[in-house]
N, C-alpha and C positions, 0 to 999 in steps of 0.2 A: 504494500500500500504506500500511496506517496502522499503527503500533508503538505498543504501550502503551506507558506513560512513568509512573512516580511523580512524585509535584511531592511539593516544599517540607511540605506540611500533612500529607501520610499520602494524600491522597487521587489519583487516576489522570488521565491524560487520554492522548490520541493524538498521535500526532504523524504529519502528512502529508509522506508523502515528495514529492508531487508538488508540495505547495504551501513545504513547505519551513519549516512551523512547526506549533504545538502547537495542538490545539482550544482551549486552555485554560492558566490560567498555569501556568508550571513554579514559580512562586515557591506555588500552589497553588489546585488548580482550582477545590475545595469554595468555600473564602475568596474567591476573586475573585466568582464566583458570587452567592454570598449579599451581597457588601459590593455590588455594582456595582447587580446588577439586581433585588435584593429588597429591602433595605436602600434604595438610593438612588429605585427606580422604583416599585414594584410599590405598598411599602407608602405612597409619596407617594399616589402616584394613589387606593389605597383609603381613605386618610383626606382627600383632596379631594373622592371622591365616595362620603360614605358609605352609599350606600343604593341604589346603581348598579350593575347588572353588566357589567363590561366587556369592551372588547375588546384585546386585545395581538397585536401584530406582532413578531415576534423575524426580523432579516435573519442570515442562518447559524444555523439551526436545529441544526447539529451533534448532538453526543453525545444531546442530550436535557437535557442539567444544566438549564441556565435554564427547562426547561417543569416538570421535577420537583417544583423546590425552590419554584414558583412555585405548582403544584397543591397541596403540602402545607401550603404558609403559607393558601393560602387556604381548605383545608380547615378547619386550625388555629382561623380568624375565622370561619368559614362563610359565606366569600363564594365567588360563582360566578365567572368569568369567561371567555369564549372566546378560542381562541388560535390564531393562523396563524402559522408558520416556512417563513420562504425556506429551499429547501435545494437547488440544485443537483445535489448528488453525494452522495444518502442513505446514512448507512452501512447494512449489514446490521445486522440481528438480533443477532447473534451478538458484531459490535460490539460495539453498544450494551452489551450486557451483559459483555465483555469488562473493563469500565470499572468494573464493583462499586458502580454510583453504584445500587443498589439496597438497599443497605445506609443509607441516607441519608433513606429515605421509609418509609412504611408497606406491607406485603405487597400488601393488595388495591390500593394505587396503584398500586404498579408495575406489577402484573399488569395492571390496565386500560390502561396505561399500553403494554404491550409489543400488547395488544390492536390498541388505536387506534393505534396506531404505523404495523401493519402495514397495518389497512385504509385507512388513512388517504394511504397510498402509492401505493395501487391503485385507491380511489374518495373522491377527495379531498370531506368534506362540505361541505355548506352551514350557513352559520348560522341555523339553525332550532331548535334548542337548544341549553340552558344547558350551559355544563362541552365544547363541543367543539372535536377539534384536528383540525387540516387542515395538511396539512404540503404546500407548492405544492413540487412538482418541480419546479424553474424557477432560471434565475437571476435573478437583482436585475432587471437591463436590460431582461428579458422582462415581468417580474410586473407584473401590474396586477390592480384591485380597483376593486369597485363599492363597498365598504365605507369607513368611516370608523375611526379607533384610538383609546384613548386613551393605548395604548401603547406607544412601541416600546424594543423593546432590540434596540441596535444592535451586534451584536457578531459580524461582518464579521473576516476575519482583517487583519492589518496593510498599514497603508499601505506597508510595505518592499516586503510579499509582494503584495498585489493592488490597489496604487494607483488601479487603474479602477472601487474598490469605494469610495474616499475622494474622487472626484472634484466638483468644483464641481455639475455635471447630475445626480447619481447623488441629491446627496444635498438638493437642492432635490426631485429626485421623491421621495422619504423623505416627505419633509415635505409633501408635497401627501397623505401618507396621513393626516396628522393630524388630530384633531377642534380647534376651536379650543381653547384650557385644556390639550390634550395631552401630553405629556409625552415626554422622547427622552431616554435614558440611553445613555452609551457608556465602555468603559474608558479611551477615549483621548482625549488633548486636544492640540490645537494650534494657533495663530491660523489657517491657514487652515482648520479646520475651524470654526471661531468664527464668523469672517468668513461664511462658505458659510452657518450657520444663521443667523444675526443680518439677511442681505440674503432670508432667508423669513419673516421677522418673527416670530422666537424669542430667547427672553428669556434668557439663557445666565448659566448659575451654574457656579464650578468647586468640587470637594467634595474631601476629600482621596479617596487613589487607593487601591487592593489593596493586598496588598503585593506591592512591586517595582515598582510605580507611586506616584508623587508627589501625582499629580494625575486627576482623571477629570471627565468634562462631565456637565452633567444641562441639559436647556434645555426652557421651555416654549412653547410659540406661543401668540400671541398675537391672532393674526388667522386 
């Protein structure tokens, strides 16, 4: 079962009872959001590659926030780009909007937005056009891709709570999804995560964190 929960900013997120934490920070979900994987990732990568449409990887596809706030920024530039979310255990519909994260986008995003949500669940696309999302049923261990990224956001729930999701092998396969120059953004940082990217041959920066975070990783590959 998942409980609404307000954070910190005014803004929502869930809390799994099963997994035993929040999709999103309590210190607040909009802010971490925006600071971690728009701010740190999205906009790197589209001023890296200005003229590119790309592709993004989000591992815990969750509530939706990170795809939202990701479509309207780039609506915002008019840049396109495609997106796949690991999601194991999709929420409902009903969820999803549970959360009010529609008050945050534009009307016809959303809408399209709950559209491709649904079919997206049931007949996952392929990358054959611009602007599509493909939400993989699956978990991490399982996923695999004929694809390359140039970006992922990694936002996996806690290494407290699913330590099998932070491991050495997990997240070398990560990185086997990257294009070289690619880019991997995470709210969490710790030297064995450091270490785990740095032996994939990723170039690791730390950036300050959310709040209620210190610190956050951003790492590029290199090879």
């Amino acid at each position: 079962m998942n409980i609404l929960t307000a954070t910190a900013d005014g803004s929502f997120t869930l809390y799994n009872e099963t997994i035993g934490e929040h999709y999103h920070s309590k210190h607040g979900a909009l802010q971490e959001s925006k600071h971690v994987f728009i701010e740190a990732g999205l906009k790197k990568v589209f001023t890296d590659y200005p003229e590119q449409n790309i592709n993004i990887l989000e591992v815990g596809f969750g509530t939706g926030l990170n795809y939202i706030l990701s479509r309207s920024f780039a609506e915002s530039i008019q840049r396109n780009f495609n997106y796949t979310g690991i999601e194991a255990f999709p929420l409902s519909l009903a969820e999803l909007q549970s959360t009010q994260y529609q008050q945050y986008v534009a009307e016809p995003l959303w809408n399209k937005f709950e559209q491709d949500y649904q079919q997206s669940i049931s007949h996952p696309a392929e990358i054959n056009t611009p602007e599509y999302l493909q939400i993989a049923h699956t978990t991490l261990q399982e996923f695999t891709s004929r694809f390359k990224y140039d970006l992922i956001y990694f936002d996996a729930f806690s290494v407290q709570h699913q330590p099998e999701l932070w491991s050495d092998e997990i997240i070398t396969k990560v990185c086997t999804f990257l294009k070289p120059g690619g880019i991997f953004v995470t709210y969490a940082i710790t030297g064995k995560l450091k270490r785990a990217l740095k032996s994939c041959g990723m170039e690791i920066e730390k950036l300050p964190g959310a709040p209620g975070k210190r610190e956050m990783l951003r790492a590029r590959k290199l090879i």
